[in-house]
TORTITI-204149 format. One record per residue (C-alpha): residue in three letters; x, y, z. Coordinates in nm, 2 decimals, m for minus. Layout:
<zafis>
(zafi "ALA"; (X; Y; Z));
...
</zafis>
This chain:
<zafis>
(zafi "UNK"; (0.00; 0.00; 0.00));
(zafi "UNK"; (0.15; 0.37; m0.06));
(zafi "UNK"; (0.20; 0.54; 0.24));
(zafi "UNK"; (0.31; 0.86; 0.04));
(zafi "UNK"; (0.13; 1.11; 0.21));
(zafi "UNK"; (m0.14; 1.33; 0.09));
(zafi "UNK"; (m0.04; 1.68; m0.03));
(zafi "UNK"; (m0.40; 1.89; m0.01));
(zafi "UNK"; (m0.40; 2.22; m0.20));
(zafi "UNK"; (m0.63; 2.49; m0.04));
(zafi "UNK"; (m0.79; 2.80; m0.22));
(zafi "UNK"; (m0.60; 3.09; m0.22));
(zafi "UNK"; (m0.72; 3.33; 0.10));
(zafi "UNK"; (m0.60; 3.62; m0.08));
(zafi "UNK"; (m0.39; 3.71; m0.44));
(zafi "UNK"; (m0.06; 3.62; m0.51));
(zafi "UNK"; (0.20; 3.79; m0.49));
(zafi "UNK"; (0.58; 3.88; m0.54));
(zafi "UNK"; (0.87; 3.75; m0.67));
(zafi "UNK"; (1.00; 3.42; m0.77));
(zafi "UNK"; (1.28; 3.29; m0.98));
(zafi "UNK"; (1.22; 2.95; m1.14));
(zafi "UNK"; (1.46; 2.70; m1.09));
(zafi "UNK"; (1.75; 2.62; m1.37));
(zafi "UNK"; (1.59; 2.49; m1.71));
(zafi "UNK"; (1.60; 2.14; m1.73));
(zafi "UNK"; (1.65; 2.08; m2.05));
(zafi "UNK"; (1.94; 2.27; m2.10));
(zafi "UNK"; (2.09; 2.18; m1.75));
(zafi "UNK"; (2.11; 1.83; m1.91));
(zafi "UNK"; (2.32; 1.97; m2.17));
(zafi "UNK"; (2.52; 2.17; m1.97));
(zafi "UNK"; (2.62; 1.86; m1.80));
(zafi "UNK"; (2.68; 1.66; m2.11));
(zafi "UNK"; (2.85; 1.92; m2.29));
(zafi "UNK"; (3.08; 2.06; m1.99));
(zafi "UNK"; (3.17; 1.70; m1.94));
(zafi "UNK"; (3.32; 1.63; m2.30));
(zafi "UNK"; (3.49; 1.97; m2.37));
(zafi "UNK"; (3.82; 2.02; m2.24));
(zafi "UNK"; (3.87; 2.22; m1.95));
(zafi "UNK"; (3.66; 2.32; m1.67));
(zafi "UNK"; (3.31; 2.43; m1.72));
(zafi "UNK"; (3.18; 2.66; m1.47));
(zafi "UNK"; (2.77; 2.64; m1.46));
(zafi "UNK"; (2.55; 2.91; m1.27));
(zafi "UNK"; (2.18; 2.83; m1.20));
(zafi "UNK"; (2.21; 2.46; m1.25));
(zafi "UNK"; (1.89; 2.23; m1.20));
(zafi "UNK"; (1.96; 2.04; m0.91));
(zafi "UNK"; (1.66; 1.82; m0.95));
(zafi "UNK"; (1.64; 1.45; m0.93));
(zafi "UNK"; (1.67; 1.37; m1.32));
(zafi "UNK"; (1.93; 1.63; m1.37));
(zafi "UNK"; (2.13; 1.46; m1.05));
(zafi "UNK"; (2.11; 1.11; m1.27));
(zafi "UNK"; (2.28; 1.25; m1.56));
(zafi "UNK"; (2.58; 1.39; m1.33));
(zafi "UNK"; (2.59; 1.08; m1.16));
(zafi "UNK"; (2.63; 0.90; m1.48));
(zafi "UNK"; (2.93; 1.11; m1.55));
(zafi "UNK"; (3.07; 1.07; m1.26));
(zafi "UNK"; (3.02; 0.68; m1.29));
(zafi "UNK"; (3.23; 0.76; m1.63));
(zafi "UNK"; (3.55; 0.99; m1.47));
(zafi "UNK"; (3.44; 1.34; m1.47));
(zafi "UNK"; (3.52; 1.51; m1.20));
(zafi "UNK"; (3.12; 1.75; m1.13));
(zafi "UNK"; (3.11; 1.90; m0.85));
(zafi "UNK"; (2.93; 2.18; m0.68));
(zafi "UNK"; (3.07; 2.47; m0.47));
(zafi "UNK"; (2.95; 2.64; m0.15));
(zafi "UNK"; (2.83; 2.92; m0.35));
(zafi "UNK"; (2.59; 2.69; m0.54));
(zafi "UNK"; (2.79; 2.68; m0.88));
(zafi "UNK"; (2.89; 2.36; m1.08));
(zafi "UNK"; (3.24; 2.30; m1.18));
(zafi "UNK"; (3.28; 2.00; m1.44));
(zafi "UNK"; (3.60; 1.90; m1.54));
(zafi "UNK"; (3.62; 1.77; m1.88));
(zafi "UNK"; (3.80; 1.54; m2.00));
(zafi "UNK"; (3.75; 1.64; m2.38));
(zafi "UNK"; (3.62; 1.42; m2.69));
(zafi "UNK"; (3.81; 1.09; m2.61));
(zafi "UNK"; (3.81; 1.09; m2.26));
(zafi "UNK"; (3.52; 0.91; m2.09));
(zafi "UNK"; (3.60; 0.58; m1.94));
(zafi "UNK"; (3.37; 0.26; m1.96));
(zafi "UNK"; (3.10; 0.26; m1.62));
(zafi "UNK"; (3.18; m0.01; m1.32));
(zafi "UNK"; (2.82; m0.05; m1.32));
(zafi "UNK"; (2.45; 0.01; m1.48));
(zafi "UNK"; (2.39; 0.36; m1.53));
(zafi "UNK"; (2.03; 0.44; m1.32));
(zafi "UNK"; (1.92; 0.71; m1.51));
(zafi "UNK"; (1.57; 0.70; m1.29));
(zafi "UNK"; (1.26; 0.90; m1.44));
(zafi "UNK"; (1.45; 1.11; m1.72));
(zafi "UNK"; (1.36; 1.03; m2.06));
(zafi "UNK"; (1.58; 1.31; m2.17));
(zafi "UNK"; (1.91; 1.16; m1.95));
(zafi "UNK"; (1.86; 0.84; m2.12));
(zafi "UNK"; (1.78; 0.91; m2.46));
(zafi "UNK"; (2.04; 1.22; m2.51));
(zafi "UNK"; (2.31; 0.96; m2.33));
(zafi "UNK"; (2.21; 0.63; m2.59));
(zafi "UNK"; (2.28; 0.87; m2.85));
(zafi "UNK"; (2.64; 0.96; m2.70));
(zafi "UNK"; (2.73; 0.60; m2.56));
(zafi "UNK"; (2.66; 0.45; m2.91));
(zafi "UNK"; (3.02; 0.61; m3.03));
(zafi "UNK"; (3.24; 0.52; m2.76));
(zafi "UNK"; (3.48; 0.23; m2.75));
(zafi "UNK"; (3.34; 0.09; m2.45));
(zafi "UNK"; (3.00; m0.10; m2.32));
(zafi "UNK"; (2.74; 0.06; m2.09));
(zafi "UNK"; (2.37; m0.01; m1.96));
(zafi "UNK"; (2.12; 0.25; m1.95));
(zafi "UNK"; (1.81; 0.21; m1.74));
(zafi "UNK"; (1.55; 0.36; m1.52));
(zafi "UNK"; (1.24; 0.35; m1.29));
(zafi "UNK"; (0.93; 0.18; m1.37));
(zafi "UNK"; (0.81; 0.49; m1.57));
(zafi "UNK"; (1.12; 0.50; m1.76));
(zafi "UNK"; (1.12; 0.19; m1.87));
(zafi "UNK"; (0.78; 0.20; m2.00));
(zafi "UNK"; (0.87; 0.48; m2.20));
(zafi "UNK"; (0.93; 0.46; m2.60));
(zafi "UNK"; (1.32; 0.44; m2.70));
(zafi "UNK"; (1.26; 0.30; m3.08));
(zafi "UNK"; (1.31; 0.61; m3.20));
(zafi "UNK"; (1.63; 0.66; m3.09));
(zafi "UNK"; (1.77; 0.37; m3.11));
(zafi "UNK"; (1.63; 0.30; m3.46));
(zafi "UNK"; (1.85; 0.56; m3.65));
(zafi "UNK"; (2.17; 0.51; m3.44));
(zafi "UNK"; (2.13; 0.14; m3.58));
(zafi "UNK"; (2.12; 0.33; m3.90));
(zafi "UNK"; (2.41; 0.48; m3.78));
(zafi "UNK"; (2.58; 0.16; m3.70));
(zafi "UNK"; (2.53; 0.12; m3.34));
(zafi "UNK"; (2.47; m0.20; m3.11));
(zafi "UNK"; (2.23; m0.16; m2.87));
(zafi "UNK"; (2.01; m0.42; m2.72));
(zafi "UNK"; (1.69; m0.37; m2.51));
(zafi "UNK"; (1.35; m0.48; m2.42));
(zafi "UNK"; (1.08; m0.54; m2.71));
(zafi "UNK"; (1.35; m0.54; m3.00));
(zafi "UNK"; (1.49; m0.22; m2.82));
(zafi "UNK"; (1.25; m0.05; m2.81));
(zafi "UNK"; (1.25; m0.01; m2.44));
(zafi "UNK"; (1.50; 0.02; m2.15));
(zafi "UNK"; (1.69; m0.15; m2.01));
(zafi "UNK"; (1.94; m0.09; m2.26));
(zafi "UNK"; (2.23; m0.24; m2.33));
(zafi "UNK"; (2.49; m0.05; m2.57));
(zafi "UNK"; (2.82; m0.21; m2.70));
(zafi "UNK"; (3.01; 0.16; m2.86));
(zafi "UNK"; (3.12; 0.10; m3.24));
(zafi "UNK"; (3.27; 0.33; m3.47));
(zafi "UNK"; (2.97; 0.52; m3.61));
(zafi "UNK"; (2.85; 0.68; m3.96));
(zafi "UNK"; (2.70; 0.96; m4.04));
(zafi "UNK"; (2.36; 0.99; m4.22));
(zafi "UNK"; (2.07; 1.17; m4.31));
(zafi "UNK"; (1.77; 1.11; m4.10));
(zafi "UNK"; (1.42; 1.22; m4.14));
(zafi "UNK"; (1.26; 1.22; m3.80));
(zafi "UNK"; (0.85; 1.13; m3.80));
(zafi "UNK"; (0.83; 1.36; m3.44));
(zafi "UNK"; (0.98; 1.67; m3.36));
(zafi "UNK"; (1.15; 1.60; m3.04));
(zafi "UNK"; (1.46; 1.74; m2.93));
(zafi "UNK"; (1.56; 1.39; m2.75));
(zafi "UNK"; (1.58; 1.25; m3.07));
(zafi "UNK"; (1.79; 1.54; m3.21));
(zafi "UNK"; (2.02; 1.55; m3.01));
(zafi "UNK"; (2.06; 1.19; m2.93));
(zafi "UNK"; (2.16; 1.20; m3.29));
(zafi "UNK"; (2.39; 1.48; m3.27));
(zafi "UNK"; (2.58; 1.36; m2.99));
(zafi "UNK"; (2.65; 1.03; m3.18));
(zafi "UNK"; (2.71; 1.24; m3.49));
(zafi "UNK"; (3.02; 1.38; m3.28));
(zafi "UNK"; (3.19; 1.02; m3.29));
(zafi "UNK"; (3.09; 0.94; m3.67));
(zafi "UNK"; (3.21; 1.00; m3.97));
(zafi "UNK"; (3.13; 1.23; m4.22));
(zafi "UNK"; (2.80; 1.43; m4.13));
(zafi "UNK"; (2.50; 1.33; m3.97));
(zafi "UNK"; (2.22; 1.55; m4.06));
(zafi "UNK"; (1.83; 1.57; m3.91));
(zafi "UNK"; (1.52; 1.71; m4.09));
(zafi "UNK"; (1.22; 1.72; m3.86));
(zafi "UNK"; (0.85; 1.78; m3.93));
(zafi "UNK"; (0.83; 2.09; m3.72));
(zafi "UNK"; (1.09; 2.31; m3.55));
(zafi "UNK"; (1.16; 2.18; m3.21));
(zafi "UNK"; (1.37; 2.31; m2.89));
(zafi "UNK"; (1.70; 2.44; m3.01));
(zafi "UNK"; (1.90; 2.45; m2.70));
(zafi "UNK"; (2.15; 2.16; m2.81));
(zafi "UNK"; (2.25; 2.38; m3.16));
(zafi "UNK"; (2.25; 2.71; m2.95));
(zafi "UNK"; (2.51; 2.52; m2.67));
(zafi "UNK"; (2.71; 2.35; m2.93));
(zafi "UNK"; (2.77; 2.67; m3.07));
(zafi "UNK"; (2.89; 2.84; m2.71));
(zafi "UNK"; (3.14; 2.56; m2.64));
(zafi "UNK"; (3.29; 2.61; m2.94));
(zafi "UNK"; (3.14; 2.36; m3.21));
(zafi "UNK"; (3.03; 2.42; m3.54));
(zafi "UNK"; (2.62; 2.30; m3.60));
(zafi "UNK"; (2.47; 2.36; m3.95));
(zafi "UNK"; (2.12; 2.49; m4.01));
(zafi "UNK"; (1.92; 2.48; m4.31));
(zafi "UNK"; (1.55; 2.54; m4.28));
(zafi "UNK"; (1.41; 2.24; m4.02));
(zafi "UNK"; (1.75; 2.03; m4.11));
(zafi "UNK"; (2.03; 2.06; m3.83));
(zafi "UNK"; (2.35; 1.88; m3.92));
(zafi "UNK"; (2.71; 1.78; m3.74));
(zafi "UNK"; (3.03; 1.68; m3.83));
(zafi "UNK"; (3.25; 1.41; m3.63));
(zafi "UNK"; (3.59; 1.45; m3.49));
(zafi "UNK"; (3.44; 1.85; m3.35));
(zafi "UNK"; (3.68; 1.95; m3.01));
(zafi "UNK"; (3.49; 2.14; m2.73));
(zafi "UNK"; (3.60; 2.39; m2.49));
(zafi "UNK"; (3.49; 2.44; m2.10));
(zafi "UNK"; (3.26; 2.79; m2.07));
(zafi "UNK"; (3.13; 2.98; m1.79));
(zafi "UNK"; (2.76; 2.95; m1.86));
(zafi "UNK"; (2.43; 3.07; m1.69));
(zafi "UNK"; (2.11; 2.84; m1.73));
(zafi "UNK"; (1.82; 3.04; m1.78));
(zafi "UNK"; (1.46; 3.00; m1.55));
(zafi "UNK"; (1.31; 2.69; m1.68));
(zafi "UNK"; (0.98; 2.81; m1.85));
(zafi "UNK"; (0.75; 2.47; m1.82));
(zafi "UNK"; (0.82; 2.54; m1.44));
(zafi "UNK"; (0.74; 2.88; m1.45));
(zafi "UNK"; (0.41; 2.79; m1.59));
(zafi "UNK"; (0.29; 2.67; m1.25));
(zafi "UNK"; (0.30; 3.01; m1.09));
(zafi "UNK"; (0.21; 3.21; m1.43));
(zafi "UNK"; (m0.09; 3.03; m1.45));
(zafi "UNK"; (m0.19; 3.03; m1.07));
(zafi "UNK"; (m0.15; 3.41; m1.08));
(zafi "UNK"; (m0.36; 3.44; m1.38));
(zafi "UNK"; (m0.67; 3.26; m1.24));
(zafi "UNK"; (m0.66; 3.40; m0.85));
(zafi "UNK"; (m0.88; 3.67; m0.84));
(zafi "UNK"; (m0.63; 3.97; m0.76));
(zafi "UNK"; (m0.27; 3.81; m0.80));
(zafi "UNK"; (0.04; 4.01; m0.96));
(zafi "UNK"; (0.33; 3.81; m0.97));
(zafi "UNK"; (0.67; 3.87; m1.10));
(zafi "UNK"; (0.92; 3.54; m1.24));
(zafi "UNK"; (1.26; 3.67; m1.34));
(zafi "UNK"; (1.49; 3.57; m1.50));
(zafi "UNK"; (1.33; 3.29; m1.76));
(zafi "UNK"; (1.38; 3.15; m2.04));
(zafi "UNK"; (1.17; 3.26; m2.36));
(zafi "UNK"; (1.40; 3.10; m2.62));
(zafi "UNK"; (1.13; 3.12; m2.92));
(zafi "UNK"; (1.08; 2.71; m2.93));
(zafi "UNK"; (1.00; 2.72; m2.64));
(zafi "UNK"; (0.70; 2.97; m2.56));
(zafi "UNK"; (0.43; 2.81; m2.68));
(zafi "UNK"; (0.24; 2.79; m2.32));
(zafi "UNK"; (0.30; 3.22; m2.34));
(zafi "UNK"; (0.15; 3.28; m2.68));
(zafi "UNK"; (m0.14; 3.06; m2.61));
(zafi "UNK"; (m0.27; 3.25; m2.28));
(zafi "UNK"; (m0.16; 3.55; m2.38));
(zafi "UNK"; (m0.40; 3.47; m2.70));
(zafi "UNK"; (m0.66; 3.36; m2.43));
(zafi "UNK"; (m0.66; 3.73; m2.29));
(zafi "UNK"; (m0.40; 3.62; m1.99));
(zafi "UNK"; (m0.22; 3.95; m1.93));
(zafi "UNK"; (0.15; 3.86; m1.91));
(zafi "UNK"; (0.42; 4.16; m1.97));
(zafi "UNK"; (0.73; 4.07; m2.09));
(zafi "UNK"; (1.04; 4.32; m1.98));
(zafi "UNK"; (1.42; 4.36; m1.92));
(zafi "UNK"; (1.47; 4.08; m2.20));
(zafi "UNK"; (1.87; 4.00; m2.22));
(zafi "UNK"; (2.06; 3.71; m2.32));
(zafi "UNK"; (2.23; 3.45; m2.10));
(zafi "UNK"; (2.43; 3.20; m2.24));
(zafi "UNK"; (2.29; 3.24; m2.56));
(zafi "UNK"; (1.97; 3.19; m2.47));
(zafi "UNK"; (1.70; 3.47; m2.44));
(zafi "UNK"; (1.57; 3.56; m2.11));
(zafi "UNK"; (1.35; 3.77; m1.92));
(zafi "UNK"; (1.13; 3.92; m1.65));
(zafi "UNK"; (0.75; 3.79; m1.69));
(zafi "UNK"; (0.47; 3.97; m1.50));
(zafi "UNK"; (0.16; 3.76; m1.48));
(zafi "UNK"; (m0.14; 3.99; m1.38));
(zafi "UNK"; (m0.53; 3.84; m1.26));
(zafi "UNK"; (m0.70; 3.78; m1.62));
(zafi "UNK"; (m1.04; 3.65; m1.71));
(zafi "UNK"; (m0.92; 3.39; m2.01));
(zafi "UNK"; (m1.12; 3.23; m2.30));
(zafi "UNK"; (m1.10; 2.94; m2.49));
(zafi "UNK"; (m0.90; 2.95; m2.80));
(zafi "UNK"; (m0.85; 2.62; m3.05));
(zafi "UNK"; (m0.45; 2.55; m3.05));
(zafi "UNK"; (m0.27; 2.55; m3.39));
(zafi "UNK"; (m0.13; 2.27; m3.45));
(zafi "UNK"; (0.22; 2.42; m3.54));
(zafi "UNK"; (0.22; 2.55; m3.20));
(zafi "UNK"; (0.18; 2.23; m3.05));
(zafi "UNK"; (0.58; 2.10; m3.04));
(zafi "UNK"; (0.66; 2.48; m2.87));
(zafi "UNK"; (0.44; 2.37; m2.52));
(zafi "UNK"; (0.45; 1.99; m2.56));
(zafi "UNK"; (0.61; 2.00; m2.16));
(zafi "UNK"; (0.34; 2.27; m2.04));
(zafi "UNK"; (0.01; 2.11; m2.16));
(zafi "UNK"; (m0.12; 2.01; m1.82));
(zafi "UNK"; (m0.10; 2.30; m1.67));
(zafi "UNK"; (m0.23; 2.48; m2.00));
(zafi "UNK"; (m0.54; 2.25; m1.97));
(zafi "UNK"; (m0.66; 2.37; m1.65));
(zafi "UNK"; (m0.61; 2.72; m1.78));
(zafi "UNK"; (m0.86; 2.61; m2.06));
(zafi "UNK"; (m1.06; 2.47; m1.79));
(zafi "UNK"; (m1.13; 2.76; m1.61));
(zafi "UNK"; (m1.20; 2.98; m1.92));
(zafi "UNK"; (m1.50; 3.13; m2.08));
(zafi "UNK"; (m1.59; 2.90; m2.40));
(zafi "UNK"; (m1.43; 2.60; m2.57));
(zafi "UNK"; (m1.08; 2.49; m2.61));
(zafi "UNK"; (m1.01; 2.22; m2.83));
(zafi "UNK"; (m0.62; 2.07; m2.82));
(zafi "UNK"; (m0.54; 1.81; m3.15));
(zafi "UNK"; (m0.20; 1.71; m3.29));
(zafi "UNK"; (m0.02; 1.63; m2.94));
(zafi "UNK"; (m0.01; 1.26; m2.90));
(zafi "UNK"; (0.33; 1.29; m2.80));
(zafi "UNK"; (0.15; 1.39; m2.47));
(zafi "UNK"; (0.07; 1.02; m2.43));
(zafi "UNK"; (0.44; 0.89; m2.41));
(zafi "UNK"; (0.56; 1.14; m2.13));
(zafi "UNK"; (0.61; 1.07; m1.78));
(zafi "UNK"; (0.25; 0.91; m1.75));
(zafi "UNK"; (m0.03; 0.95; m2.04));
(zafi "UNK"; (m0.04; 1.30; m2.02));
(zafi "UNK"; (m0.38; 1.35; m2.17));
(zafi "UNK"; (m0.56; 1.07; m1.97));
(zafi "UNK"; (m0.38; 1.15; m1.63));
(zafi "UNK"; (m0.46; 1.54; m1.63));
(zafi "UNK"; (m0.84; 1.49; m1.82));
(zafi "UNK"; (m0.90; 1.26; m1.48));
(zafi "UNK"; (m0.73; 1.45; m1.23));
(zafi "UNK"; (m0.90; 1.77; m1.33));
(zafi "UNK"; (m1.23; 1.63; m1.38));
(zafi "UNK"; (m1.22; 1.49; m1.02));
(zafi "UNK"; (m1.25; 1.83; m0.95));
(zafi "UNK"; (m1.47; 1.96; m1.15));
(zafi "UNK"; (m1.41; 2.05; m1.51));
(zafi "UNK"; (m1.54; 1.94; m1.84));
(zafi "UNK"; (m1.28; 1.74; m2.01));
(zafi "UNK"; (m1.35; 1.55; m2.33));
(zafi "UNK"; (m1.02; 1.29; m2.38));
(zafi "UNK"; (m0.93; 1.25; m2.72));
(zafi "UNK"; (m0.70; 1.03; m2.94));
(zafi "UNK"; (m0.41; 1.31; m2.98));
(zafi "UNK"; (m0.53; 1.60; m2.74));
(zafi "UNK"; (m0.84; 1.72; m2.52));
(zafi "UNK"; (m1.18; 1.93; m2.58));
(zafi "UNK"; (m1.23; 2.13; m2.23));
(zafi "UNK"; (m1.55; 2.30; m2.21));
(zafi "UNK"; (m1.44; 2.59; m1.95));
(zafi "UNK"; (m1.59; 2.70; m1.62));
(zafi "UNK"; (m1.53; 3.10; m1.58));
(zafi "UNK"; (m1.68; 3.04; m1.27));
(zafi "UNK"; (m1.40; 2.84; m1.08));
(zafi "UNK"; (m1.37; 2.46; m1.01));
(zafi "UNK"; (m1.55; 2.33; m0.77));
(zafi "UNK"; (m1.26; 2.10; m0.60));
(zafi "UNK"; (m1.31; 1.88; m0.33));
(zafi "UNK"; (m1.19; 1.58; m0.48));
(zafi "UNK"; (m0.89; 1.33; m0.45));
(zafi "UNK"; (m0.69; 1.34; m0.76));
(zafi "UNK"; (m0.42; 1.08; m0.87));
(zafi "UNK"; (m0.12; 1.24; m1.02));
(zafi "UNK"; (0.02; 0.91; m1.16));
(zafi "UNK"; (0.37; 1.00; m1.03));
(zafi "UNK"; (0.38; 1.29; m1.26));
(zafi "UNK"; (0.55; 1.57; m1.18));
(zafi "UNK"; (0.36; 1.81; m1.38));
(zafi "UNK"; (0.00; 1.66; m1.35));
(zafi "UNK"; (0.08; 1.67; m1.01));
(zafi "UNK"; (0.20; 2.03; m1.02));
(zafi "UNK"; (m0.10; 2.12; m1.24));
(zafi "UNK"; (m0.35; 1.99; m0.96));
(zafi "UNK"; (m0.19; 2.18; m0.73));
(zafi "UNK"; (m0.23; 2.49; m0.89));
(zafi "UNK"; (m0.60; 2.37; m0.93));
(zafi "UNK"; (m0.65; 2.37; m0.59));
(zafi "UNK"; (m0.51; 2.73; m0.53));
(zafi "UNK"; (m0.82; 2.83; m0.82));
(zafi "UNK"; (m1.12; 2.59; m0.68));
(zafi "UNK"; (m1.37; 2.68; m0.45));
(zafi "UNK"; (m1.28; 2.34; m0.19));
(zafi "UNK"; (m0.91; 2.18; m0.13));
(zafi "UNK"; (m0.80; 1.99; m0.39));
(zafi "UNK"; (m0.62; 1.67; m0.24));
(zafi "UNK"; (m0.34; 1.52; m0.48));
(zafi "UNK"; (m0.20; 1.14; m0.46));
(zafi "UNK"; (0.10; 1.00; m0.62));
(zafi "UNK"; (0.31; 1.30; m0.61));
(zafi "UNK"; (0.62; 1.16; m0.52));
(zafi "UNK"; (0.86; 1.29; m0.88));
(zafi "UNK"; (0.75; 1.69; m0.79));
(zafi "UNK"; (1.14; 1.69; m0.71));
(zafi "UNK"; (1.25; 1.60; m1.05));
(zafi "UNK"; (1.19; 1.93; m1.22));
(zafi "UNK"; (1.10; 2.15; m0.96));
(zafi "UNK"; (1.28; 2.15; m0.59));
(zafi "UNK"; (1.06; 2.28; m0.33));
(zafi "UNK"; (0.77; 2.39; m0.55));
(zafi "UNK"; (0.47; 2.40; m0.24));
(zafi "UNK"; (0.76; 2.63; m0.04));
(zafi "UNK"; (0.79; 2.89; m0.35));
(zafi "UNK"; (0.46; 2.89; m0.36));
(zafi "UNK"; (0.35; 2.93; m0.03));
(zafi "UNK"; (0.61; 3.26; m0.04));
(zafi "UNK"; (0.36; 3.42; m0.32));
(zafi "UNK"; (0.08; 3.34; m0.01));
(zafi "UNK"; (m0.04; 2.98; m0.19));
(zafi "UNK"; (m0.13; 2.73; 0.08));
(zafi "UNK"; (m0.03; 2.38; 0.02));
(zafi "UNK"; (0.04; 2.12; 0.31));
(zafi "UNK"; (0.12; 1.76; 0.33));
(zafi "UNK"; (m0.08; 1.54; 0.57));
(zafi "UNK"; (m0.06; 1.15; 0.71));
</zafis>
C-alpha cells in the first residue's frame, strides 16, 4: 500500500503575490552537464537544476570519470575530460525517471569504445526508446533492449559510427540530439530534418562551447571528430516550471506576480503565446541574453481567459506545459479544443488521460481524445473537493496543485512523489507568493 502522504491544496485566501525565480531549465541543465563534461577544460555552470533527473545524468558522469562538483556558493564545476576521454561505467547507469538523461546519453554511448547499460524506474522503462535507437542502428550502433529495443533496459556495446541523413517522424529534441551527440563520434555528417521546429537548445550550446552546428530550414547537421571547450555558462529560468506560478497568478482573483529571469527562447514559448492569446495578461520586460539563450522578466497579472483552438504548429513549442495549459482552458469562458499532441501520451504518464481525470475529479469538463483534449471551460472556478491521482507525474501533479489554489474546496493530490525531478521545493515557492499547500498522514 502507498503510504506517500497526501499533499491537499487549499484556495487561495488572498492574491498572489511577489517575486519568484524559477529553478534552472532542465533541458538545457542536461546539456550543460553533457556538454561541460566532453569539452576540455573546466566548465563553470550558474543556475544549474539540481533536480532529481538532472542529478542522474551527473551521476552518470561521474560513474564515467568526470570530476562535477558543486561549490559552497551553489555553482557547478565540471572538469572535462575532452572528446576521447570518458572511461567505460563499473556498473548500470540508473538514469531513474529522465527520458531526456537516457535518450540524449544512448545517443552519446553508441560512439564510444566501451560498453554501458542504461536504465530507469518503472516509468522510464515504459517509455518509448525505438526512436532513438532505430536511426543510431542506422548509424551503426549496437544496442540491445526490451521489445526489440525499443525499451530500457538498454544495453549499448560503442562501435565506430557513420553519419547519415535522417528524417525524423516527431519533432523532439531527444531524438535530435541523441543524434547529434553520436554524430560527434561518426564520420562524415549526420544531418536531421524534422517535421516541425523543435527546442533548439543543443545547436545554441554546441555553438557556445565552441562547435560548429549547420542549419538549413528544419534540417540541423554535425560533423564528427568536433573539439569542445569548458565555458562559464548561466542556465536560464526553466519556462515549463514557470508555468505553474504564471498560471496560478492568472486565475486567482487579484494576484500580480513577477518570475525573473526565464527563459523565452522562441521554441520554447508556446504555453505564453497561447494565454496570452486567451486574454492572460503577461508583460514581458528587461529581456537579455544569458548564455545564448534569451531571457527575461515575466509579469503575470489576474486575467479572465477564454478558450481558443491550438494550432497545431504550435503544439511542439508547449508539448512540456500542456497540463497545466489544460486547467487554464478549464477555467476559461468558452471552448478549447487541443489536436496534434499525441506525444502527450508517451511522457512521464499519459499526459492526456492522467490530467483529463485528475481535473475532472474536481470539476471541469474534459473530453479525452485520441491526440489532445476538448475542455468546455468554467469561468466560474472549479469546484474542488476531490482526490486526484497524479500518476507519479511531476507536472500533473503540479497542475492539480495549482488547481486547488483556483477551486472553491481543497484539492487533495496522490501519487506526487517525482514533484522533485523538475521543480525542488515547488509548495515552499509557492506558499512565499501566499499559496497554501500542506502535506498530511
Amino acid at each position: 500500500m502507498n503510504s506517500e502522504p497526501l499533499l491537499v491544496s487549499y484556495p487561495a485566501s488572498a492574491p498572489l503575490r511577489g517575486e519568484l525565480r524559477p529553478p534552472g531549465d532542465k533541458s538545457i541543465s542536461h546539456r550543460a552537464v553533457i556538454f561541460g563534461a566532453l569539452a576540455r577544460g573546466v566548465s563553470e555552470i550558474h543556475h544549474l537544476l539540481e533536480g532529481e533527473d538532472v542529478l542522474r545524468t551527473v551521476a552518470a558522469f561521474r560513474a564515467m570519470g568526470v570530476d562535477a562538483r558543486r561549490d559552497d556558493a551553489g555553482v557547478w564545476r565540471i572538469a572535462g575530460v575532452g572528446r576521447d576521454g570518458l572511461s567505460e561505467p563499473r556498473d548500470v547507469l540508473d538514469m531513474g525517471n529522465s527520458g531526456t538523461g537516457i535518450r540524449l546519453l544512448t545517443g552519446l554511448l553508441a560512439g564510444q569504445p566501451f560498453f554501458s547499460v542504461l536504465t530507469g524506474d518503472d516509468s522510464l522503462r515504459r517509455r518509448p526508446m525505438g526512436r532513438v535507437v532505430g536511426p543510431l542502428t542506422r548509424m551503426g550502433a549496437c544496442i540491445l533492449g526490451r521489445d526489440g529495443g525499443r525499451c530500457a533496459p538498454l544495453a549499448v556495446q560503442g562501435k565506430e559510427l557513420i553519419g547519415i541523413p535522417y528524417v525524423s517522424p516527431v519533432a523532439s529534441a531527444q531524438v535530435k540530439t541523441a543524434l547529434l551527440l553520436a554524430g560527434l563520434y561518426a564520420a562524415g555528417e549526420t544531418a536531421i530534418t524534422e517535421p516541425a521546429l523543435s527546442r533548439d537548445h543543443t545547436e545554441r550550446m554546441l555553438t557556445a562551447f565552441g562547435g560548429e552546428v549547420g542549419q538549413d530550414g528544419l534540417t540541423v547537421s554535425v560533423r564528427g571528430g568536433i573539439e569542445l571547450r569548458g565555458v562559464t555558462m548561466h542556465v536560464p529560468g526553466d519556462i515549463s516550471s514557470a508555468a505553474f506560478p504564471m498560471v496560478a497568478a492568472l486565475l486567482v482573483p487579484g494576484s500580480e506576480v513577477t518570475l525573473t529571469g526565464v527563459g523565452i527562447n522562441p521554441t520554447r514559448t508556446g504555453l505564453l503565446d497561447l494565454l496570452r492569446e486567451m486574454g492572460g495578461r503577461i508583460d514581458i520586460g528587461n529581456e537579455r541574453l544569458e548564455g545564448g539563450e534569451p531571457v527575461a522578466d515575466l509579469t503575470v497579472f489576474h486575467s479572465p481567459l477564454k478558450g481558443i483552438r491550438v494550432p497545431p504548429d504550435v503544439v511542439p513549442r508547449a508539448i512540456d506545459e500542456f497540463p497545466v495549459f489544460a486547467l487554464a482552458a478549464a477555467c476559461a469562458d468558452g471552448e478549447t479544443l487541443v489536436t496534434g499532441a499525441e506525444e502527450l501520451r508517451v511522457k512521464e504518464s499519459d499526459r492526456i488521460a492522467a490530467i483529463a481525470k485528475g481535473l475532472a475529479v474536481q470539476g471541469a469538463d474534459i473530453e479525452e481524445l485520441p491526440d489532445g483534449m476538448r475542455i468546455r471551460g468554467r469561468p466560474e472556478g472549479l469546484p474542488g473537493g476531490g482526490v486526484a491521482d497524479a500518476f507519479q507525474d511531476h507536472r500533473v501533479a503540479m497542475t492539480l496543485m495549482v488547481a486547488g489554489l483556483a477551486a472553491r474546496a481543497p484539492v487533495t493530490v496522490t501519487g506526487r512523489a517525482n514533484v522533485e525531478t523538475s521543480f525542488p521545493g515547488f509548495a515552499a515557492r509557492m506558499a512565499g507568493l501566499g499559496a497554501r499547500i500542506e502535506s498530511h498522514g
